[in-house]
N, C-alpha and C positions, 0 to 999 in steps of 0.2 A: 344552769337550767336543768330539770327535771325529765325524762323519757315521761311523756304517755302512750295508751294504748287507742289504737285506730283502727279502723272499720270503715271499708270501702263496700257501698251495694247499692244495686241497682232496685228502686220501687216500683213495683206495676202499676197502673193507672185508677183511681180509683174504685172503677167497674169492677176490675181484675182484682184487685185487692179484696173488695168484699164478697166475694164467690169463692177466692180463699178462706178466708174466715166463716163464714158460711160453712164449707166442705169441712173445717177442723173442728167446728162444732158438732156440724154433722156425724163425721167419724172421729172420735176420741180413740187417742191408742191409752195405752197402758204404762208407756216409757216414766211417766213424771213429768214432762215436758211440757212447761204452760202453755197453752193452747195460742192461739195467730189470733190477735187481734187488731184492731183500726188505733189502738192509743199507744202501747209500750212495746208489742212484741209483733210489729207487723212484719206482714210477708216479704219477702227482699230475695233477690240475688246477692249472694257474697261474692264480691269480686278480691277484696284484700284484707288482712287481716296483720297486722305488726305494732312495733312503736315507734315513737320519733321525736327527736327534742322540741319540746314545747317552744322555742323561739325558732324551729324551723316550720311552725303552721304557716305562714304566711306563704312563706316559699310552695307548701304542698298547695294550696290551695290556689296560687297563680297557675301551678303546672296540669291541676285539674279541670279549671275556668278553659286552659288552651287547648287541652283537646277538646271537650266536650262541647265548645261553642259551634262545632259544625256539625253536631250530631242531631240527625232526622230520624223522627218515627220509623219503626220498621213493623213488617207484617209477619207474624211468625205461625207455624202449623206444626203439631205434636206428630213426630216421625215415631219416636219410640216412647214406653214406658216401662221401666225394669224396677222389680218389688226386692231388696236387699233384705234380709232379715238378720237381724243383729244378732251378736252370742247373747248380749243380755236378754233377748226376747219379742224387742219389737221389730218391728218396720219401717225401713226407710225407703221411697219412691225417687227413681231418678230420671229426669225428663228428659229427653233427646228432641231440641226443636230446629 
């Protein structure tokens, strides 16, 4: 079997998603970076980023299914927000919730 490439993230809820896309509409940076929308490049939490043998999908996705099956709504409120600005020029925003 073959390694692929995997991506683990967390989607915000529909509301919250389109007030993101909204707001990257609203402010365009200059980076090059396709803008956050609702079809191909929407908003997310990155939680993991690897690979993994394609005959072990099944495996990840039982170990996934086990935690996440007790996982409840939580309520969260913006403690911080820190503006990073890159050497190449733009801006990146980092949320503290």
């Amino acid at each position: 079997m073959s390694k692929i490439a995997i991506a683990i993230a967390l989607l915000p809820p529909d509301d919250v998603m389109d007030i993101c896309v909204d707001l990257c509409n609203t402010y365009r940076d200059s980076s090059g970076s396709p803008p956050l929308n609702n079809t191909g490049n929407l908003p997310h939490i990155s939680l993991f980023f690897g690979t993994i043998e394609e005959n072990q999908l099944e495996n990840l996705y039982t170990k996934i299914e086990d935690v996440i099956k007790d996982f409840k709504p939580i309520e969260t409120s913006l403690e911080d927000l820190t503006k990073i600005t890159r050497p190449v020029g733009y801006s990146s925003y980092f949320l503290q919730i």
